[in-house]
Each structure stands twice: as C-alpha cells, then as structure tokens.
C-alpha positions as protocol buffer text, in pm:
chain_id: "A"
residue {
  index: 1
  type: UNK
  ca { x: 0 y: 0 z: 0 }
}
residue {
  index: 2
  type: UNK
  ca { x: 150 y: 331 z: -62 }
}
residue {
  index: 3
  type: UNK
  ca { x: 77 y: 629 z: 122 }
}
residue {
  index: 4
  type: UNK
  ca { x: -70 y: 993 z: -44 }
}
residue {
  index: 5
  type: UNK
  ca { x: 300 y: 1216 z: -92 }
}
residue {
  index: 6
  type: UNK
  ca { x: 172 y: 1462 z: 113 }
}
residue {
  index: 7
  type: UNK
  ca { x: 190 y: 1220 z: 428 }
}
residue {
  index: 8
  type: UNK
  ca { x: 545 y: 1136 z: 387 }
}
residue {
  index: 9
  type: UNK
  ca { x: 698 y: 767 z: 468 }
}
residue {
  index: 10
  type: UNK
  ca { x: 535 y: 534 z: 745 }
}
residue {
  index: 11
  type: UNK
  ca { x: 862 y: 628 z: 907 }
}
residue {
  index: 12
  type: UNK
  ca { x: 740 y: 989 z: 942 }
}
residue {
  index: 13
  type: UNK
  ca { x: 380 y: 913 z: 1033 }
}
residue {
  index: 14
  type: UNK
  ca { x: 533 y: 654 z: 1309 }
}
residue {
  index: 15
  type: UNK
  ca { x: 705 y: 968 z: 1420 }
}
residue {
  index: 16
  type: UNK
  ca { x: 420 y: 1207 z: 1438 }
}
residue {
  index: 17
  type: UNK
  ca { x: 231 y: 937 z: 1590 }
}
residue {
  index: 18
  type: UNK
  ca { x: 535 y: 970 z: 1876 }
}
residue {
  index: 19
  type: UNK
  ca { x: 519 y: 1299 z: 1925 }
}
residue {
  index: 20
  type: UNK
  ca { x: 171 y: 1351 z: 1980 }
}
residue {
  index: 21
  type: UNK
  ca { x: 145 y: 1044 z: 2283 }
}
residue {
  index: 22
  type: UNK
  ca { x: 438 y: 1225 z: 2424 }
}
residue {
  index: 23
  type: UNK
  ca { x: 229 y: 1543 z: 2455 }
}
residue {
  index: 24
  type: UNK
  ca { x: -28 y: 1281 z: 2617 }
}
residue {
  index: 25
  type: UNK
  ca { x: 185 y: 1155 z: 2844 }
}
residue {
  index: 26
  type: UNK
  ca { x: 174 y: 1501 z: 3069 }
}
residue {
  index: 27
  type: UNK
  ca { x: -140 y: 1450 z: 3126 }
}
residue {
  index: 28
  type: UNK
  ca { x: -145 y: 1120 z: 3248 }
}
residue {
  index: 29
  type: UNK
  ca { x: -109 y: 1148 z: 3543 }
}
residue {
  index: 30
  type: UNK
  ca { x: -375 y: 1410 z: 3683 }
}
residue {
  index: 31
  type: UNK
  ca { x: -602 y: 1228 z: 3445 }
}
residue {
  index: 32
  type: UNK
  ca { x: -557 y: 950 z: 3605 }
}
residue {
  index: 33
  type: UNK
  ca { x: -632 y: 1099 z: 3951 }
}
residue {
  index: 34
  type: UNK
  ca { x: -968 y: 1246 z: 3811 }
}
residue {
  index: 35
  type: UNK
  ca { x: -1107 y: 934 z: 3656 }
}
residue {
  index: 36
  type: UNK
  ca { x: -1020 y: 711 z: 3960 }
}
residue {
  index: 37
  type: UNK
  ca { x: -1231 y: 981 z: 4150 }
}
residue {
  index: 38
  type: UNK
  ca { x: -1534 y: 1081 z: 3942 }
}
residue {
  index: 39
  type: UNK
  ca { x: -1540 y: 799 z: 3684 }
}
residue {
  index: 40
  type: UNK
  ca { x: -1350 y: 510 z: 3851 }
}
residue {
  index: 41
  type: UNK
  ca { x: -1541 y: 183 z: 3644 }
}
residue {
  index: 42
  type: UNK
  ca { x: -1398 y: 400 z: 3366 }
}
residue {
  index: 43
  type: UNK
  ca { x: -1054 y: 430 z: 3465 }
}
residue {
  index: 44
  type: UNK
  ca { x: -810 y: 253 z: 3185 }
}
residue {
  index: 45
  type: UNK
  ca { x: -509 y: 504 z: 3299 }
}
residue {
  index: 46
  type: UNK
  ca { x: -452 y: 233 z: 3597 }
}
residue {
  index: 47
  type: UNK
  ca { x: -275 y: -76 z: 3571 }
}
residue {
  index: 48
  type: UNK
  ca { x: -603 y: -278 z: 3677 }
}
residue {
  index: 49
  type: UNK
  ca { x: -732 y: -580 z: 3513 }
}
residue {
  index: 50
  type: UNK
  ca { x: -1093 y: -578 z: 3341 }
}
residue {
  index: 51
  type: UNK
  ca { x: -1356 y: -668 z: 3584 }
}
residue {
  index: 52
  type: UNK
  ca { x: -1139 y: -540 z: 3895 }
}
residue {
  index: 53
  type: UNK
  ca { x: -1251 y: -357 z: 4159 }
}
residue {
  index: 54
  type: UNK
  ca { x: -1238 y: 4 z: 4086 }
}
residue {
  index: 55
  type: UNK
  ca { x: -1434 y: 110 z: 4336 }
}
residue {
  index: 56
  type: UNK
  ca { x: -1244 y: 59 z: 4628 }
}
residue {
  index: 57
  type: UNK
  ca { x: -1034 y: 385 z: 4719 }
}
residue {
  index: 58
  type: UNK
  ca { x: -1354 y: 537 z: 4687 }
}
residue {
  index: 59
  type: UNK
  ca { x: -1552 y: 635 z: 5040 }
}
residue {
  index: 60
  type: UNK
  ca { x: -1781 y: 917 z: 4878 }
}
residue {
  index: 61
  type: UNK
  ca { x: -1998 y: 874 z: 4570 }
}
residue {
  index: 62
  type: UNK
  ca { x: -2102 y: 1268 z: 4562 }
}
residue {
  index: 63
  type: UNK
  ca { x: -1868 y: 1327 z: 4302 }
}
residue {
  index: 64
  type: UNK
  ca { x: -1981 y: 998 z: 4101 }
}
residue {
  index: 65
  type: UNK
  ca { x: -2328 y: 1084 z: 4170 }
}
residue {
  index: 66
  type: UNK
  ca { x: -2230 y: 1475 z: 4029 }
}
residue {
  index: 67
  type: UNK
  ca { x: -2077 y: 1398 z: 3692 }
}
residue {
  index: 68
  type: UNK
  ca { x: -2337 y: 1111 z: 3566 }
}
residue {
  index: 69
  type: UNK
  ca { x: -2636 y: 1394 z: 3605 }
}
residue {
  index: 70
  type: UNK
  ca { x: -2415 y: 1621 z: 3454 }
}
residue {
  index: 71
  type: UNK
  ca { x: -2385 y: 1413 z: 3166 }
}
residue {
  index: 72
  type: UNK
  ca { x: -2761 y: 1360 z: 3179 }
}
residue {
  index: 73
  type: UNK
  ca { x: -2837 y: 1705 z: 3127 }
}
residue {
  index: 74
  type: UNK
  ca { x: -2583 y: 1752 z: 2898 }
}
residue {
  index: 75
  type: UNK
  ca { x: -2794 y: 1517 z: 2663 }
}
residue {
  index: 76
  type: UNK
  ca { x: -3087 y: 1672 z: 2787 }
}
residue {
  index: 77
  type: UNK
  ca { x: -3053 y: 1984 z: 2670 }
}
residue {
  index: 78
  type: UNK
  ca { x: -2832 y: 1953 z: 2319 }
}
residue {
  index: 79
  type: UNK
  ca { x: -2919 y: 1600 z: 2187 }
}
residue {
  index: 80
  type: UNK
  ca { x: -3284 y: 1429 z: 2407 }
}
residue {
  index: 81
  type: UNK
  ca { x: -3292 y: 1117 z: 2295 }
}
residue {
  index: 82
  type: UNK
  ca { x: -3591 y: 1024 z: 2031 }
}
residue {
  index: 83
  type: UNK
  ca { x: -3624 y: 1470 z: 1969 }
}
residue {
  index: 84
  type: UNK
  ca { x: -3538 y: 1654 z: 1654 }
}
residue {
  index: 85
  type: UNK
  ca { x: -3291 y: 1870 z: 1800 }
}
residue {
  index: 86
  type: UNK
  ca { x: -3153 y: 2035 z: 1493 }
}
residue {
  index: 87
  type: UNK
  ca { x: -3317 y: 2163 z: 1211 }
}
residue {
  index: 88
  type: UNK
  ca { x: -3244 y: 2278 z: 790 }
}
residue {
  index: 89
  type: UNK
  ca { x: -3325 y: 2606 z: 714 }
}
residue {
  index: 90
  type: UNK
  ca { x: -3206 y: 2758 z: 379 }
}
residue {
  index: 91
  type: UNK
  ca { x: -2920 y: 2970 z: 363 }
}
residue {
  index: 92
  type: UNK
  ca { x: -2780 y: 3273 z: 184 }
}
residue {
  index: 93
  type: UNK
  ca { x: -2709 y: 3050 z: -173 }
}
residue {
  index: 94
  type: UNK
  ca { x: -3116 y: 2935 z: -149 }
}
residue {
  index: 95
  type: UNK
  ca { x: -3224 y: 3287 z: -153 }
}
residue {
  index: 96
  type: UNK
  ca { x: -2975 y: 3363 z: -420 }
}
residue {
  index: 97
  type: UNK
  ca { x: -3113 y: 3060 z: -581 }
}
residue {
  index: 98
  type: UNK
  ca { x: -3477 y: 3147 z: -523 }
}
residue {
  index: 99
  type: UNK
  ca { x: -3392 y: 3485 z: -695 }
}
residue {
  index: 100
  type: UNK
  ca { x: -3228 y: 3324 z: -973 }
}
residue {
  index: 101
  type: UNK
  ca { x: -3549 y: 3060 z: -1027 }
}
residue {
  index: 102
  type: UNK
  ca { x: -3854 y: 3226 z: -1005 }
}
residue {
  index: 103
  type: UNK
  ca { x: -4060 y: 2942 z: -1034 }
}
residue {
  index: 104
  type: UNK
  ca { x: -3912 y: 2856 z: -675 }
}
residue {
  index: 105
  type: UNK
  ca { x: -4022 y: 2961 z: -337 }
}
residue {
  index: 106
  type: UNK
  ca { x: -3861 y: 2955 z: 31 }
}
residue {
  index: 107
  type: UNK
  ca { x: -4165 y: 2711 z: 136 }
}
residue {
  index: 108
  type: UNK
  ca { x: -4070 y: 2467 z: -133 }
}
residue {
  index: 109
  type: UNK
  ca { x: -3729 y: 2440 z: -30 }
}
residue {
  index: 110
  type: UNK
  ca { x: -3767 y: 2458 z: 343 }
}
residue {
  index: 111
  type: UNK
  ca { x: -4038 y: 2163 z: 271 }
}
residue {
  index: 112
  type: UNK
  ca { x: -3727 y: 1982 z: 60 }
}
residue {
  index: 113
  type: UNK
  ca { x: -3512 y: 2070 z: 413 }
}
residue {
  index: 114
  type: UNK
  ca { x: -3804 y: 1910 z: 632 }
}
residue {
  index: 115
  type: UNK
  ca { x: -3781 y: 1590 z: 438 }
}
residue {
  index: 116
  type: UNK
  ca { x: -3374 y: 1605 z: 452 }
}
residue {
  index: 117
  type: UNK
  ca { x: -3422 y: 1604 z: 792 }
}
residue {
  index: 118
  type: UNK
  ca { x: -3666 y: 1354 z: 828 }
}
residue {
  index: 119
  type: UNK
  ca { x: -3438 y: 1124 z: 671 }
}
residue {
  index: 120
  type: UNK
  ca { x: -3111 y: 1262 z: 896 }
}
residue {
  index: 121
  type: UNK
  ca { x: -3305 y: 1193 z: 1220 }
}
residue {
  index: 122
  type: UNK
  ca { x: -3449 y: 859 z: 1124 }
}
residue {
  index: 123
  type: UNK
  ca { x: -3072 y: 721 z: 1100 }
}
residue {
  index: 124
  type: UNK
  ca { x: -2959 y: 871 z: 1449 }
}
residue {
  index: 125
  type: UNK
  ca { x: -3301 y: 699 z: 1632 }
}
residue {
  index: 126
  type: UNK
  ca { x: -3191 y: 370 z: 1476 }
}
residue {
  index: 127
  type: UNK
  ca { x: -2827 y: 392 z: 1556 }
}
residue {
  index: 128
  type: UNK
  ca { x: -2703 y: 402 z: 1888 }
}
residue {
  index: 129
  type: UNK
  ca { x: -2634 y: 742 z: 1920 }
}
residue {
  index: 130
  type: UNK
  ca { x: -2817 y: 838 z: 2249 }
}
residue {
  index: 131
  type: UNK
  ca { x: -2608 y: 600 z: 2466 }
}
residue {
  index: 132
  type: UNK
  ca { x: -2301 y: 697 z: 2303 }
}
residue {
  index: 133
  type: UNK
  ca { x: -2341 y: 1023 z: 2337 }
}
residue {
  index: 134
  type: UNK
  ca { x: -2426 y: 975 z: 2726 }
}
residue {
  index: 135
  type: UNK
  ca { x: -2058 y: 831 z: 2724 }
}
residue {
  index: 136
  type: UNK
  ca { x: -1890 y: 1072 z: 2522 }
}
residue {
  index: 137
  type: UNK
  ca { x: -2057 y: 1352 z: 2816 }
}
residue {
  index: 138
  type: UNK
  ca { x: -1896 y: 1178 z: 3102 }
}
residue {
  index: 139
  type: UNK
  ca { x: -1550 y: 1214 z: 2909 }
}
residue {
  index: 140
  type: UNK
  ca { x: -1625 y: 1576 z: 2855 }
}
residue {
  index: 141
  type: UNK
  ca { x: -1691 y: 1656 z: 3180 }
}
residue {
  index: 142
  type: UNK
  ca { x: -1339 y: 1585 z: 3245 }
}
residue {
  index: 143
  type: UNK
  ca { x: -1230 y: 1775 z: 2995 }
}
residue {
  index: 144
  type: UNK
  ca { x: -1209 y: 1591 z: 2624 }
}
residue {
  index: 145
  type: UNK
  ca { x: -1462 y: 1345 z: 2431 }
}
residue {
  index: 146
  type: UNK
  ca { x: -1443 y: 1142 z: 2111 }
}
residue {
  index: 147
  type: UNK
  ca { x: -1655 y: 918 z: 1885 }
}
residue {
  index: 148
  type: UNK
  ca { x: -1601 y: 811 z: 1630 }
}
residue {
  index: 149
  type: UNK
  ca { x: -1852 y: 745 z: 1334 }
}
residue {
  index: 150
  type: UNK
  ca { x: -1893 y: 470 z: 1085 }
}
residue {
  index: 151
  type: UNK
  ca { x: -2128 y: 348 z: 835 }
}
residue {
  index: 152
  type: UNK
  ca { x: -2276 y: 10 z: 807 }
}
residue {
  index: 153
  type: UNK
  ca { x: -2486 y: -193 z: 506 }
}
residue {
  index: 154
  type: UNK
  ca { x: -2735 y: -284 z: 801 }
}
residue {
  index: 155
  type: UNK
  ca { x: -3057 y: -124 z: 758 }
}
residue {
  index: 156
  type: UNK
  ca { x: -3153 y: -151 z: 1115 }
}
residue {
  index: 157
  type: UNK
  ca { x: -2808 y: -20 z: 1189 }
}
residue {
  index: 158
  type: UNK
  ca { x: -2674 y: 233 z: 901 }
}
residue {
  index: 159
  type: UNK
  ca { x: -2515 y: 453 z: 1136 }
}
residue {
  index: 160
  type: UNK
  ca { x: -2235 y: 305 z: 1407 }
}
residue {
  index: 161
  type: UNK
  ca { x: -2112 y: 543 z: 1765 }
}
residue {
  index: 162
  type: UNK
  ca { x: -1804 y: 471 z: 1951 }
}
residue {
  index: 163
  type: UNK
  ca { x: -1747 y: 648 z: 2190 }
}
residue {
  index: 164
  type: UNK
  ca { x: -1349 y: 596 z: 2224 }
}
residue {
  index: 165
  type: UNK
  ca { x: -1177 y: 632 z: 2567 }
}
residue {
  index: 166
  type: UNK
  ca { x: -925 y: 900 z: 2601 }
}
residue {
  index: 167
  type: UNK
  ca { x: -671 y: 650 z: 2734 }
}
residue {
  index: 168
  type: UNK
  ca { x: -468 y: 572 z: 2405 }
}
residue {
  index: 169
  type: UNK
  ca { x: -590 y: 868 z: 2227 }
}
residue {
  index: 170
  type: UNK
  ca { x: -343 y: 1166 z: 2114 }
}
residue {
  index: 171
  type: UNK
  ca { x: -422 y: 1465 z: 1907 }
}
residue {
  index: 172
  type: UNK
  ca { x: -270 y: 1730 z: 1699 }
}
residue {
  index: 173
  type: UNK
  ca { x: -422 y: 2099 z: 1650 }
}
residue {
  index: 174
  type: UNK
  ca { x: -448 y: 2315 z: 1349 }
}
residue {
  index: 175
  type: UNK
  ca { x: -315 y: 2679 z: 1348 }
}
residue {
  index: 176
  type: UNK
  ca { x: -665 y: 2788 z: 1426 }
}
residue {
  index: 177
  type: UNK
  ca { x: -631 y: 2581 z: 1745 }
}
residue {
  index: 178
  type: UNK
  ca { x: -864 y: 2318 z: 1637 }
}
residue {
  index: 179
  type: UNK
  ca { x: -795 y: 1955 z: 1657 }
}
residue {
  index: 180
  type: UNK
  ca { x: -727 y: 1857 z: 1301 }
}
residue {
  index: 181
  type: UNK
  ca { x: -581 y: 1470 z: 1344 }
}
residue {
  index: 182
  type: UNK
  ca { x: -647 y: 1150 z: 1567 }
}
residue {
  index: 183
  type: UNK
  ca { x: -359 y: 887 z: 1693 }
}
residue {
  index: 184
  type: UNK
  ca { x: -512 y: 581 z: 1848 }
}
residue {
  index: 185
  type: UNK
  ca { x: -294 y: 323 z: 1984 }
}
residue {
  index: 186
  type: UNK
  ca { x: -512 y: -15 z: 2110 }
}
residue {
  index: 187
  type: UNK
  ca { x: -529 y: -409 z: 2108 }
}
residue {
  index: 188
  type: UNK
  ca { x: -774 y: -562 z: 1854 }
}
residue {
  index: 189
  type: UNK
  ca { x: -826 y: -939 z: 1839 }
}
residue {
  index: 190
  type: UNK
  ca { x: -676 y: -1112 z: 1560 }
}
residue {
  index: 191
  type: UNK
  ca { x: -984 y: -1260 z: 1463 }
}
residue {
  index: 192
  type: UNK
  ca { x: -1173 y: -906 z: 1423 }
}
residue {
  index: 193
  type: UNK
  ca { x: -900 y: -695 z: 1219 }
}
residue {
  index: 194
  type: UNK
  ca { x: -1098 y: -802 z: 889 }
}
residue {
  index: 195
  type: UNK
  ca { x: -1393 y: -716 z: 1077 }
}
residue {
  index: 196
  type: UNK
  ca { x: -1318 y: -357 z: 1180 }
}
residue {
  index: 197
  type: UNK
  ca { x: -1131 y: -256 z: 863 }
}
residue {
  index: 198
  type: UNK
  ca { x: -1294 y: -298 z: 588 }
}
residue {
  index: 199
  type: UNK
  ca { x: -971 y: -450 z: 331 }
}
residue {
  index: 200
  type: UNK
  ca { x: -714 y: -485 z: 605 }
}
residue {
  index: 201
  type: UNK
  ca { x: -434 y: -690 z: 452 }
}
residue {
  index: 202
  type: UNK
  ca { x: -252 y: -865 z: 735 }
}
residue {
  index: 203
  type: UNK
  ca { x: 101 y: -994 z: 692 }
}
residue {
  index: 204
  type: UNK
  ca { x: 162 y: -1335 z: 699 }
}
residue {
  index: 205
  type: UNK
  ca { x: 242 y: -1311 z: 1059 }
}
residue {
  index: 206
  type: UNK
  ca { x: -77 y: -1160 z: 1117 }
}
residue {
  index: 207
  type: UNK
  ca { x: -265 y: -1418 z: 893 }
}
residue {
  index: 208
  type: UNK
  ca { x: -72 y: -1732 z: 1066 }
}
residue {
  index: 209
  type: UNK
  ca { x: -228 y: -1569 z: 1442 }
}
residue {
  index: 210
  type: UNK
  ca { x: -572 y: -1538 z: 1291 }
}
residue {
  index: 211
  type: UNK
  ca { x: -552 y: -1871 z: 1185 }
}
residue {
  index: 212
  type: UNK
  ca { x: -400 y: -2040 z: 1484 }
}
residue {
  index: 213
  type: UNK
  ca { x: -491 y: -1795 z: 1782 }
}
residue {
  index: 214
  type: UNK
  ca { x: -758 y: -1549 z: 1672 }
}
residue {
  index: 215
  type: UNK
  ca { x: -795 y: -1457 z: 2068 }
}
residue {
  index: 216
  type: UNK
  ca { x: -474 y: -1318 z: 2052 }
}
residue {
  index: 217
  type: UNK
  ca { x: -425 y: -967 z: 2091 }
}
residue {
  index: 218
  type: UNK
  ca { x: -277 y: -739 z: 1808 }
}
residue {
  index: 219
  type: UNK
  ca { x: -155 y: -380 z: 1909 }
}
residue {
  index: 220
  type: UNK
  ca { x: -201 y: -149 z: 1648 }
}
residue {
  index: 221
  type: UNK
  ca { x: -199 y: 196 z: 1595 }
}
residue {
  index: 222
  type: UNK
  ca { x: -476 y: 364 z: 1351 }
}
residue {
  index: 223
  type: UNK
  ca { x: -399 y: 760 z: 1260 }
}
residue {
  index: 224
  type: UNK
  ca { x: -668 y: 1021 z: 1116 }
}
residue {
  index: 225
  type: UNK
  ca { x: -464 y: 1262 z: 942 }
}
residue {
  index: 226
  type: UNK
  ca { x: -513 y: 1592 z: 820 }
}
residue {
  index: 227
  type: UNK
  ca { x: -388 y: 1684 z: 476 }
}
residue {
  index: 228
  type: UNK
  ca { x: -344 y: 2107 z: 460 }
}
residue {
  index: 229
  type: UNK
  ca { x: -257 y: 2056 z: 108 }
}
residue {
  index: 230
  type: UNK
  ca { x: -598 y: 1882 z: -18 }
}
residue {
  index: 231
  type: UNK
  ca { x: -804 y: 1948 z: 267 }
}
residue {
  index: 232
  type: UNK
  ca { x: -922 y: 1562 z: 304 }
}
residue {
  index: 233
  type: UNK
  ca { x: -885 y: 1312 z: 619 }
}
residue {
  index: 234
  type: UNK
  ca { x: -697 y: 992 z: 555 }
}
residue {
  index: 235
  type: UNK
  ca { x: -677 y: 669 z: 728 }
}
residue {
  index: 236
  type: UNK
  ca { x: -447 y: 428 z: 828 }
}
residue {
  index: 237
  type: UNK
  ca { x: -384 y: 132 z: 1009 }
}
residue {
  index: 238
  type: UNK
  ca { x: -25 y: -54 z: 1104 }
}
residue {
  index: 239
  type: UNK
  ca { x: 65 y: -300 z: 1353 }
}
residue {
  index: 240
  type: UNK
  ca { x: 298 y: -247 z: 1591 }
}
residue {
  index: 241
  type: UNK
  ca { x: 705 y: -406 z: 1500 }
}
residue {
  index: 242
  type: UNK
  ca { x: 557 y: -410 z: 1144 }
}
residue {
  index: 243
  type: UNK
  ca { x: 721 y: -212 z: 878 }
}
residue {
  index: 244
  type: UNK
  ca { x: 421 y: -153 z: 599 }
}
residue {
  index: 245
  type: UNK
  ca { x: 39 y: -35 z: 585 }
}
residue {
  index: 246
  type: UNK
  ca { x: -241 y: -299 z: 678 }
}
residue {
  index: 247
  type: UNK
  ca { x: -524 y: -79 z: 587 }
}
residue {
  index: 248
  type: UNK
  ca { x: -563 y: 277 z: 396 }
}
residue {
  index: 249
  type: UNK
  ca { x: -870 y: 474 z: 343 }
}
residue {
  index: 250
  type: UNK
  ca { x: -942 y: 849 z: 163 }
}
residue {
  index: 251
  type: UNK
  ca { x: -1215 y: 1014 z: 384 }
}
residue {
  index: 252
  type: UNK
  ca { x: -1245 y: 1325 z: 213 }
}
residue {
  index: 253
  type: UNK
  ca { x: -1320 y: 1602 z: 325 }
}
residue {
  index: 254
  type: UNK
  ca { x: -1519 y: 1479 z: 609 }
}
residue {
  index: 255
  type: UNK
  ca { x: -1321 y: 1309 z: 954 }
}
residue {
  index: 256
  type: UNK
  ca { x: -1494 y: 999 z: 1065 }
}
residue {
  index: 257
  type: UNK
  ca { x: -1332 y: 1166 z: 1399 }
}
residue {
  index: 258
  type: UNK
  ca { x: -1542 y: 1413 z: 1659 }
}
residue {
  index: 259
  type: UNK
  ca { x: -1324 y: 1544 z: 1917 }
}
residue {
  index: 260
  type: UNK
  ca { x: -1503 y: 1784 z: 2175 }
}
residue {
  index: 261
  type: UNK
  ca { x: -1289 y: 2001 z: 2489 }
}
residue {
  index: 262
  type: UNK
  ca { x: -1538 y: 2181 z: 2732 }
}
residue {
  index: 263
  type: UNK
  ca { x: -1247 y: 2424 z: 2774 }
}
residue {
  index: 264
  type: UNK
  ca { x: -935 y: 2503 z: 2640 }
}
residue {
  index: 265
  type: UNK
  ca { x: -628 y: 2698 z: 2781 }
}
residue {
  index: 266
  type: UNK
  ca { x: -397 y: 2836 z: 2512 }
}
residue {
  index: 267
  type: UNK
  ca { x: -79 y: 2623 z: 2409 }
}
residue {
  index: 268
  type: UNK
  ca { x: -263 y: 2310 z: 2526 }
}
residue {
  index: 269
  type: UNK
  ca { x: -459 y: 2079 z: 2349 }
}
residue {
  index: 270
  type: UNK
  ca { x: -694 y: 1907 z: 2619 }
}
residue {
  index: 271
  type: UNK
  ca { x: -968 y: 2038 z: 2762 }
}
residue {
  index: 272
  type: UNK
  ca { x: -987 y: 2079 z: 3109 }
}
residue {
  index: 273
  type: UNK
  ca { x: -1347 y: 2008 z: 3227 }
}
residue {
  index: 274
  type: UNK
  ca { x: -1542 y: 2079 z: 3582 }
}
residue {
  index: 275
  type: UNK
  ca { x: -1446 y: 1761 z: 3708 }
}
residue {
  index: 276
  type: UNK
  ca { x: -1078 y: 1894 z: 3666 }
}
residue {
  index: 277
  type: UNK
  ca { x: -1140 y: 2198 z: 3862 }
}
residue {
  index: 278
  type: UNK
  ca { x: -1274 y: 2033 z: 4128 }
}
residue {
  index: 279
  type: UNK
  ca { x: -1084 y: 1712 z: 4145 }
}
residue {
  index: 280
  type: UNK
  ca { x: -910 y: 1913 z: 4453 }
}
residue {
  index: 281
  type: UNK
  ca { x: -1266 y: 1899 z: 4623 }
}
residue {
  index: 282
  type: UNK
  ca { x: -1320 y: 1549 z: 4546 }
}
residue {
  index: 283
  type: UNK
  ca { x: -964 y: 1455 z: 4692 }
}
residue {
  index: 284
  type: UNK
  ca { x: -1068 y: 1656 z: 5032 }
}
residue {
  index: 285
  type: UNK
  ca { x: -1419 y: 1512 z: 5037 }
}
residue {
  index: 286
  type: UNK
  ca { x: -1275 y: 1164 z: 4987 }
}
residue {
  index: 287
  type: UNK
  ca { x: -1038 y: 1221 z: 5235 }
}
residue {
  index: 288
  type: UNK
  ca { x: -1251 y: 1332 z: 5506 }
}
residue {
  index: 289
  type: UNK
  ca { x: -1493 y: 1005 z: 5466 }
}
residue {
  index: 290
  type: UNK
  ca { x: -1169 y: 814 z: 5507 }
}
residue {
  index: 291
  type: UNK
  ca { x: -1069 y: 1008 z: 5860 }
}
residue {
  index: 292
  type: UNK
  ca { x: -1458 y: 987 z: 5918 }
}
residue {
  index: 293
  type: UNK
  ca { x: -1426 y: 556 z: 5897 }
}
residue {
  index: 294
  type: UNK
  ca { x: -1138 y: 557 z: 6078 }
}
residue {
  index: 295
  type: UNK
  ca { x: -1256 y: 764 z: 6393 }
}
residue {
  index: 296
  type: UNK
  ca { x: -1572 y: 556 z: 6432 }
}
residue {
  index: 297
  type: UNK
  ca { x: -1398 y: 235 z: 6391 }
}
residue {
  index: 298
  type: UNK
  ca { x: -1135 y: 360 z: 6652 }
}
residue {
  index: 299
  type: UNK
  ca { x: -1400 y: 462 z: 6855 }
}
residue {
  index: 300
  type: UNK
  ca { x: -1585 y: 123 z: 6838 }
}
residue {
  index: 301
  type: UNK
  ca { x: -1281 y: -60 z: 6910 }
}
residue {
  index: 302
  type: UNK
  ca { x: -1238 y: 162 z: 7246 }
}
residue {
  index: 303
  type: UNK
  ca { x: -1593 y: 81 z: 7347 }
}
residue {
  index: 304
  type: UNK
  ca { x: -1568 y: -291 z: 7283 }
}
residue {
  index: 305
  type: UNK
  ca { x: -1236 y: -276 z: 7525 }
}
C-alpha cells in the first residue's frame, strides 16, 4: 500500500504518531487521579485488570453521583434522545437561488429541508447514538470526548457510535487551534482486524495468528490525518514491530473523527473540564470520609475494650 505524498513515509507518520502520545503523556497522570475519582469503572489510565474492583479507594460517591447527572443534562438539553434537535433552514445560496429561479419559493425548499431532515433523524433513532453520546458527556466533563462514526450496510443499523476512551488517544491541533488529526494506539483481536477494517491486509504473521490464535491480541496503531494541502482526512492502520500499511482509506473532506474540549487553555490541546477543577474537592471530600471511617472504627474498638 503506498501512502498519499503529502503524508510522507510510514517512518514519518510513526514519528508524528510519537510525538503527539508524548504530549499525552503530561497529562497522564492528573487524568488518572480524576477518573479514579469521578469515573472510577472507567478508569483505563490504571494498571487494573478488566472486571477489577475500581471502586475501592472510593468512600464518597457525591462526586460519582455529580458527573453522571451532569452528563444527563448535557444530553438533555443539546441531543434528548428520540427529539429533533436540529433543524435545515435555507441559507444565503437558497435565496440567491430562489432569486435566480422564479418558479421557486422559500416554502418549497424549506419543505425539501423538512424531508432532509426527516431522513437525517431517522438514521440517528436507529443507531445508537443516544447511549453513546451519554458516554462521550462523562468524558467531557473531564475535559475531552471522542466518537467516532462509521457506516454500516445494516438497515436496522446504518449509522455506528463509539465512543473511544481517552486513554490511548493523542491529538494534533491546526493553526486555528482546532484539533485537526487523531492517533489511536489499542489491542484488537486477531480474529476481528478483517472485521473492523474494511480490506485490512494482514502480513503473513498476522494471517498465521488469525488462523491459529484469533484470541490473541494485536496492538495497532490507527492515525486520522489531516492533509493542509488537499483538505481531506486519511486513514491508516499498522501493527505495531511491522514495517508496511495494513489498511488505507481516503475520507475526504469529512473526519470519521469528533473530538469535543469543554475548555481550552492556550498552548494546550486538552480540555480541562469541571471535574478537573474540582478534582481538589473530590480529593478533600474523599479524604474526610476516610478520617470519618477511621474515627468511628477507633471509637468502636475503644468501646468494645
């Protein structure tokens, strides 16, 4: 597979890809403090095993309790589930155009944007959206969401939602300060590589492990990448030790990529959310439930004495 010009080598994209986690890495830390505190289940910055017990540093739920409503109205009031929260109306060109056709009116078009819409909204209500973008609420809270979106020949399905964990997730920004490409680093099972990119070409290393141990986990690392030059989004996938392309896609102009920041200070490029600010609250309130436990244990031991 060979790559547009304007990307460069795999070498350089490998490189990019480098820079950006390294960025990431600053943040790991206090990231990690905030998710073990307001969003602990969804933790992946610790070292813990799926299906662990996340919950057990934790002696007050207020803060738990604080960013799930907050996500709740959050959906509430930009996207309620099953509600047409967006509508077409015509624009600047359609009264040009309506001036340059007089045999067309502004009620015949805005009927044509009804029906557009219509058909918009009837593929969110039978994708999974809504819960998605629940998920993708929590994540802002704390500062930065994504999902991604992908299409699907499923009728019952045409439109797919991930919302993608900010744990193996690095970005880079645009002059205009706006993030302009994704780096994902993650393990995929062998088995569903095919399955998740459409025309992956494995290497024969790759096809020998889906063959013989499809449970095995692949790390891989898919990029998004802006192209100034052209304007357009390209994809790509490689696996991690390899030296070549496993999967390649021209998106256009159009990122399958939405990345959201509830706030943004200059010279960084993740938000910083109201769970940030008050992860210092959350750390006292915490602490003080701790001391709390302690005193009336203490104080139960003395009495049983």
């Amino acid at each position: 597979m060979k790559l547009p010009k304007e990307l460069g080598t795999l070498n350089d994209l490998k490189e990019r890809e480098a820079r950006a986690f390294e960025r990431m890495q600053a943040w790991r830390s206090e990231l990690d403090d905030c998710y073990e505190y307001f969003l602990p289940n969804r933790n992946l910055f610790d070292a813990k095993s799926p299906g662990s017990n996340k919950m057990e540093n934790i002696f007050d739920s207020v803060p738990i309790q604080a960013i799930q409503e907050g996500a709740s109205k959050l959906q509430e009031n930009i996207a309620p589930i099953w509600s047409r929260w967006a509508v077409l109306q015509p624009t600047q060109y359609f009264e040009e155009l309506i001036e340059a056709n007089e045999g067309v009116s502004t009620e015949e078009i805005q009927a044509q944007l009804d029906k557009q819409s219509d058909i918009i909204f009837d593929y969110i209500n039978r994708s999974n959206f809504a819960t998605q973008f629940y998920e993708a609420s929590l994540e802002l809270l704390i500062g930065t969401s994504t999902i991604r979106v992908d299409d699907q020949d499923d009728d019952n399905m045409p439109l797919v939602f991930h919302a993608v964990p900010q744990v193996g997730l690095a970005f880079e920004e645009g002059p205009e300060g706006t993030i302009e490409t994704h780096w994902r680093k993650f393990k995929v099972q062998a088995r569903n590589l095919t399955r998740q990119w459409d025309g992956f070409k494995p290497s024969q290393t790759i096809q020998d492990m889906i063959k013989n141990a499809p449970d095995s986990h692949v790390e891989v690392s898919e990029g998004v990448v802006f192209i100034p030059q052209t304007k357009t989004y390209y994809g790509c996938v490689w696996v991690k030790g390899e030296e070549r392309i496993s999967w390649m896609e021209d998106f256009g102009v159009s990122s399958p990529w939405v990345s959201g920041r509830y706030s943004k200070c200059a010279g960084e490029i993740r938000g910083r959310g109201p769970a940030l600010q008050c992860l210092a609250d959350a750390k006292s309130l915490n602490k003080i439930k701790v001391l709390t436990r302690s005193k009336k244990c203490l104080c139960t031991k003395l009495l049983l004495i």
